[in-house]
matplotlib code that plots the C-alpha trace (Angstrom):
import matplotlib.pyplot as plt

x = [-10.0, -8.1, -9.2, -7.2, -8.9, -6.3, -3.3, -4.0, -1.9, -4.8, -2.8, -3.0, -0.4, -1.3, -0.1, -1.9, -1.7, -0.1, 3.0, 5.6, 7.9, 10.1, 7.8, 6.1, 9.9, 10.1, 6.6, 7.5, 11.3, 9.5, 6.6, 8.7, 6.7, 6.7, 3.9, 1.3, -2.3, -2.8, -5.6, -7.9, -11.0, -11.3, -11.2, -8.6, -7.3, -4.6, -1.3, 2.3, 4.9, 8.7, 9.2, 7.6, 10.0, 13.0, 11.6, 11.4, 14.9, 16.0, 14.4, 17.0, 14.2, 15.7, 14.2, 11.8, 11.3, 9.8, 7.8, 4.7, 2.7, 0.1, 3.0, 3.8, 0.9, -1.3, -4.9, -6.4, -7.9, -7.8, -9.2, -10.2, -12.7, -11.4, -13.5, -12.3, -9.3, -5.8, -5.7, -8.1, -5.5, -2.5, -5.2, -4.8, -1.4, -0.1, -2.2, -2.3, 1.3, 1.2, 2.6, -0.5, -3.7, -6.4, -8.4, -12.1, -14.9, -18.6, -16.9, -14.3, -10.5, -9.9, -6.5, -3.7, -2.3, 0.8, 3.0, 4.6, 1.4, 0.9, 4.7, 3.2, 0.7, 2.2, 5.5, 2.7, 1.0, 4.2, 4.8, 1.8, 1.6, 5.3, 3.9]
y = [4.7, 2.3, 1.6, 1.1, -2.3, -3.7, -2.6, -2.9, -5.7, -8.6, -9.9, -8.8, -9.3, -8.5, -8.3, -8.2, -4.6, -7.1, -8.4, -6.9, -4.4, -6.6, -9.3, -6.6, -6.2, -10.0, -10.3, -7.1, -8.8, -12.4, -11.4, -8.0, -5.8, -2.1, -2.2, -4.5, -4.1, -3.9, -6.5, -7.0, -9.1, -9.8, -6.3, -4.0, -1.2, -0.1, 0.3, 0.1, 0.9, 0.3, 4.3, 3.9, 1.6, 3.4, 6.9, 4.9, 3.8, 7.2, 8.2, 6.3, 4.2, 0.9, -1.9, -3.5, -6.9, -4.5, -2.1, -3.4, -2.6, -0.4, 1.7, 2.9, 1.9, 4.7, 4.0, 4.0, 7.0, 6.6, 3.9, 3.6, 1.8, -0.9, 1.1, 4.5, 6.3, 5.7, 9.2, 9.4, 7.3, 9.7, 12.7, 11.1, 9.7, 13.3, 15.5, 12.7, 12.1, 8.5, 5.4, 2.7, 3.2, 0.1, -1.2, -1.5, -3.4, -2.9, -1.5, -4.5, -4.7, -6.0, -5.1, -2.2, 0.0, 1.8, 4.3, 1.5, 0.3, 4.2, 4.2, 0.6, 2.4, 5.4, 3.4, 1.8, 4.8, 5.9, 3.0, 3.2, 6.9, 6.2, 4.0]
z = [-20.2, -18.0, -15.1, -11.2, -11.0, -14.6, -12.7, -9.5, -7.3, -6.4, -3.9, -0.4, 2.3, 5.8, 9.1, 12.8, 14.4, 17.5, 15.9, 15.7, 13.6, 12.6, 11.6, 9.0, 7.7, 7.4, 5.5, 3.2, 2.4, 1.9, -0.2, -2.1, -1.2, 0.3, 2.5, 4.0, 5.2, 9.0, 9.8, 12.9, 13.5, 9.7, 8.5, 7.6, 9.8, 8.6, 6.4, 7.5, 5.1, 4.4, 4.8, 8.1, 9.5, 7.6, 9.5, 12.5, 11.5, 11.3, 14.5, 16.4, 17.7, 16.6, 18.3, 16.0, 18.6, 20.7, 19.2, 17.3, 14.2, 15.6, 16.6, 13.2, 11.4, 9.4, 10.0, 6.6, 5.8, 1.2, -0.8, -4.7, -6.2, -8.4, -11.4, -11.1, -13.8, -13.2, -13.4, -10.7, -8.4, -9.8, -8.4, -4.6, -4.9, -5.6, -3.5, -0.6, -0.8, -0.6, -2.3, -1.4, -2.0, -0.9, -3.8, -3.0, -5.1, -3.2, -0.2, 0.4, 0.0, -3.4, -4.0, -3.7, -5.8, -5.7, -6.9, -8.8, -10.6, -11.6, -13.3, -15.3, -16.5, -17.6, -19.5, -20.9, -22.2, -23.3, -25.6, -27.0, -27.9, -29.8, -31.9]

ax = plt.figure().add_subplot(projection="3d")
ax.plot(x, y, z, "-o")
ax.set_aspect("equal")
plt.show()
């Protein structure tokens, strides 16, 4: 059974809760990535998300040098252990509605997996069960 831990993405990108919105855009567009860890005092606090600045976006509240992360940042709330099923993951993803889920190993951040990761796997799968 694969596990979240072999498609999980090891690299973490972060951002302070004190900058601001449109720094986490400029991390998200320089590393290509869709959301970023929210980090305070060494430990992580949050999540912010490309959909929550588009919604913000949409919301007519456009300022981003103004407004900062712990605005629009979800505190987290979900985490998977690096060992459990990609199904498991699938099991949050779909009954959270979420796209990012923080990857844990003994109770630190390892990692995150996304929606993306979960679509890897499953092409994967997919391949294999045509073979």
């Amino acid at each position: 059974m694969s596990r979240v831990g072999e498609y999980m993405s090891a690299r973490i990108v972060s951002i302070s809760p004190h900058q601001y919105v449109y720094e986490a855009i400029d991390e998200m567009c320089e590393n290509n990535v869709s959301a970023l860890l929210v980090k305070e005092g060494g430990e992580y606090v949050g999540i912010i998300t490309k959909t929550d600045w588009m919604s913000f976006f949409q919301n007519g509240e456009c300022d981003t040098n103004e407004v900062k992360v712990v605005s629009l940042m979800t505190k987290i709330e979900n985490t998977i252990d690096a060992n459990e099923s990609i199904s498991e993951a699938g099991e949050i993803v779909k009954k959270k509605r979420i796209r990012h889920i923080p990857v844990t190993r003994g109770g630190k951040v390892v990692g995150m997996f996304s929606i993306k990761d979960l679509e890897k796997y499953y092409l994967e799968l997919h391949r294999l069960t045509k073979l």
